[in-house]
N, C-alpha and C positions, 0 to 999 in steps of 0.2 A: 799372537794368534789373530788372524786376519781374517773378517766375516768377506765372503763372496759371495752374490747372489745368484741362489742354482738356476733361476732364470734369465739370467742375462750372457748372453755368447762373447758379447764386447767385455764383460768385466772377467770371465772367466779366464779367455784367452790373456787377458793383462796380466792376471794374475800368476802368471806362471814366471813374468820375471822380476815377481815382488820377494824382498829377503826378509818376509817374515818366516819363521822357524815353521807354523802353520798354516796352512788355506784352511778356512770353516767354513765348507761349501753351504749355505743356507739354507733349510727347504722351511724353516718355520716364520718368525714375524717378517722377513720380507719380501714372502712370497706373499700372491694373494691365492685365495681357496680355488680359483679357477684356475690358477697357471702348474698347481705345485705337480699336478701327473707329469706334465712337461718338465716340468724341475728336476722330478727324478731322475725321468731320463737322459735330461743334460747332465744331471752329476755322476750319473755311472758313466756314460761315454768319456767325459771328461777324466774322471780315475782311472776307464782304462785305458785311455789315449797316453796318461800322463805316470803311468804304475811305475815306468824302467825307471823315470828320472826323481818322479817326486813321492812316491810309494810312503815314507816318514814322515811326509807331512800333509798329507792327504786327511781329514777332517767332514763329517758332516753335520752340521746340527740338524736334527730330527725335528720332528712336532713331539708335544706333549706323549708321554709313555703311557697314559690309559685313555689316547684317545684310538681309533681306525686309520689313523693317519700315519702314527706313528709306526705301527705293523707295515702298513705300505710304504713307506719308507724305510726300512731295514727289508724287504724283502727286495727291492729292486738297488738300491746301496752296495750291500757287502757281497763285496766283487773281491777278486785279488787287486792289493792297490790301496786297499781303506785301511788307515791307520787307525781311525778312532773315531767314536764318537761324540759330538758336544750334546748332551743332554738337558735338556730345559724346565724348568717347572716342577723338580721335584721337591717332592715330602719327606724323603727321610733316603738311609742308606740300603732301605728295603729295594728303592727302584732299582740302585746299580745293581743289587743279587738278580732282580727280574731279569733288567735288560741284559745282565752277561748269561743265564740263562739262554735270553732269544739267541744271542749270539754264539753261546757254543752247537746249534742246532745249524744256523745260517755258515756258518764257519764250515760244517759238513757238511753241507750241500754244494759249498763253493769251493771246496780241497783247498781250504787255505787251514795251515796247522793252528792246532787249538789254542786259543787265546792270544792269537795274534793281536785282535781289534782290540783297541783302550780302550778307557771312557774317563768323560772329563763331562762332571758336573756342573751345572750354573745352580751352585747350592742353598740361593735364597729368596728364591722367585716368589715361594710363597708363605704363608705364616706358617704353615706346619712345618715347613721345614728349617724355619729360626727354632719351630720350640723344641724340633727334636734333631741340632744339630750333633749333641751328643752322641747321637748312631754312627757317628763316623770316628768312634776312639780307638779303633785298631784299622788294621792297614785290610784291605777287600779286594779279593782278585779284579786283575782289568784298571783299576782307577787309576789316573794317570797325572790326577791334577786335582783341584777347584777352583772353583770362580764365582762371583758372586754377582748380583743383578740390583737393582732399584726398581727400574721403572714399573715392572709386573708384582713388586711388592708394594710398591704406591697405589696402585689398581686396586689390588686384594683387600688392602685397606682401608680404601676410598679417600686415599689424602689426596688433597688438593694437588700439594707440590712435594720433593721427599727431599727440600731444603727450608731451609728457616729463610727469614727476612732479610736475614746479612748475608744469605749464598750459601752458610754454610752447611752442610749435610745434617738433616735431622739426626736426633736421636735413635731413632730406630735404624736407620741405614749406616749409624756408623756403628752400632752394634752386631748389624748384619757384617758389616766391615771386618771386625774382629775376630768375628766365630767362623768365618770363613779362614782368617787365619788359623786358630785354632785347632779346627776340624783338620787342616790339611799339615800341619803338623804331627797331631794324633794319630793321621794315618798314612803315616810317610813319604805325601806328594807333594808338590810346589804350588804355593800360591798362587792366582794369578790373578789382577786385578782387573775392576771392570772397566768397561768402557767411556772414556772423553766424547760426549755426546758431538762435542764443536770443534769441527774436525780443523775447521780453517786458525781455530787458535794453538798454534804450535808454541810458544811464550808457556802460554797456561798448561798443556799437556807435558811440558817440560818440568814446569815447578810440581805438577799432582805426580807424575812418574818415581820423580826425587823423594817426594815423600814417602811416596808410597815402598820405595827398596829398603827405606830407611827401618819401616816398620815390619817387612819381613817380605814383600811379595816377590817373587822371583818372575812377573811377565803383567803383560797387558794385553787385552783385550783392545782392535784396533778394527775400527769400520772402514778407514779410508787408506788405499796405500800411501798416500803422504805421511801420515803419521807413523810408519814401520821404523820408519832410521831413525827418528826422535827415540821412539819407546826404547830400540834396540841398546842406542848410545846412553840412556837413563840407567838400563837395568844391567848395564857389562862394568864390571870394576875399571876405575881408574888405574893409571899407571901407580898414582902416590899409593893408594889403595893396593894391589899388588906385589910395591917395595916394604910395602909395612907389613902385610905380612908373609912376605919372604923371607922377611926381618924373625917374626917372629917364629914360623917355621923350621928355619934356620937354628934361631938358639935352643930351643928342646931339643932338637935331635943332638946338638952339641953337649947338651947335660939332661938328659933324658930323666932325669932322677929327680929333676928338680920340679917342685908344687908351684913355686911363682920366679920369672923373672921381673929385671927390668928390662921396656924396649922403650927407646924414644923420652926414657925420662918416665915413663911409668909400667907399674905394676901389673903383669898380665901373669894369669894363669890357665889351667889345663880348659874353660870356657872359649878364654881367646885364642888359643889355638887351634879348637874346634874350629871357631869360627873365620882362623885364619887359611885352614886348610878347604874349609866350604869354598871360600873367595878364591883363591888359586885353581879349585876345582870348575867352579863359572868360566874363567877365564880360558882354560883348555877346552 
């Protein structure tokens, strides 16, 4: 998912032959408070210029949901063309009930059928909403996704840095790290992880991408388009990764009856096939 800034002509126009799966047209931290009237209306022109071809993956991050911004921003947005929304700074799963509210009003205004528009949370911006990630244990019309944030939970908290001494991520951000996985399992959507601040280190977004599939996230969050084809090639199975379980796909259907094989030399059961048929499903 690729932030583009809704005020910039030069980055929008690029943006159109980047292969991220998303554009997240920006109108909140990089716009500034003077430019964002303009921003909106660079991001509707832009959605509708670009509906026929990229309609699926058309994206806006909004401002904060209780501020006046945010209103102004969903009334000039939801054009035919908007896929979804990225939401920022929420508290709990009470916002996505609000915002798909505005949205099923804005959605008739614009004869686009109901509940077309997603919405995709950055589900840890602030304290309220680590304490009450539990509001996300069932699945919520519209939700499309999660994703998870630091830098506005370091704020909130007034930490200095939301890393320790040695780099590596505080305690609290990798807990936010988790519950984000969590949450978006509980409610049936795909993880997605946050953003590699330094865009120019591809090495290092390599090795955090790897990990990060490893632990369940299925995408990343991406500021610059250099980094799309990194994330891309991070989070798509390998070929070994595919043979295995084709492998294992393969033998349940051939004894369907059976509670564990062997493949490769070890013991898989009805878990790894789940998870063999998730992998083969990424890959299509």
């Amino acid at each position: 998912m690729l932030f583009v800034p809704a005020d910039s002509e030069r980055k929008l126009a690029k943006s159109v032959e980047s292969e991220a799966d998303v554009l997240i047209l920006d109108l909140e931290d990089s716009v500034a408070d003077s430019r964002k009237a303009g921003a909106r209306g660079s991001a509707a022109a832009f959605i509708g210029a670009q509906a026929a071809t990229l309609a699926s993956r058309l994206f806006v991050r909004i401002n904060q949901l209780d501020t006046a911004l945010a209103m102004d921003d969903l009334a000039v947005v939801v054009i035919r063309g908007l896929a979804g929304i990225l939401l920022p700074k929420i508290r709990s799963a009470a916002d996505i009930v609000h915002l798909g509210h505005c949205l099923d009003v804005l959605e008739a205004r614009a004869g686009i059928v109901p509940g077309t528009i997603r919405i995709v949370p950055v589900a840890t911006e602030t304290p309220q909403a680590i304490l009450g990630m539990q509001s996300f244990s069932t699945p919520l019309p519209r939700l499309a996704g999660l994703t998870w944030g630091a830098e506005d939970l370091s704020t909130a908290v007034c930490a200095v840095s939301n890393r320790e001494e040695d780099g590596a991520d505080s305690p609290l951000y990798t807990l936010a790290n988790s519950l984000c996985l969590c949450a978006a399992a509980a409610a049936g959507v795909p993880a997605i992880d946050t953003l590699h601040a330094d865009f120019r280190d591809a090495a290092g977004l390599e090795a955090a991408c790897r990990v990060s599939r490893r632990r369940g996230f299925r995408g990343r969050i991406a500021i610059h388009p250099d980094q799309v084809a990194t994330i891309n090639a991070a989070y798509s199975p390998t070929e070994a990764e595919l043979a295995h379980a084709r492998r294992i796909v393969d033998a349940f259907a051939a004894q369907p009856e059976a509670g564990t094989l062997s493949i490769d030399g070890q013991m898989v059961d009805k878990p790894h096939l789940t998870q063999a048929v998730r992998t083969l499903g990424l890959a299509a």
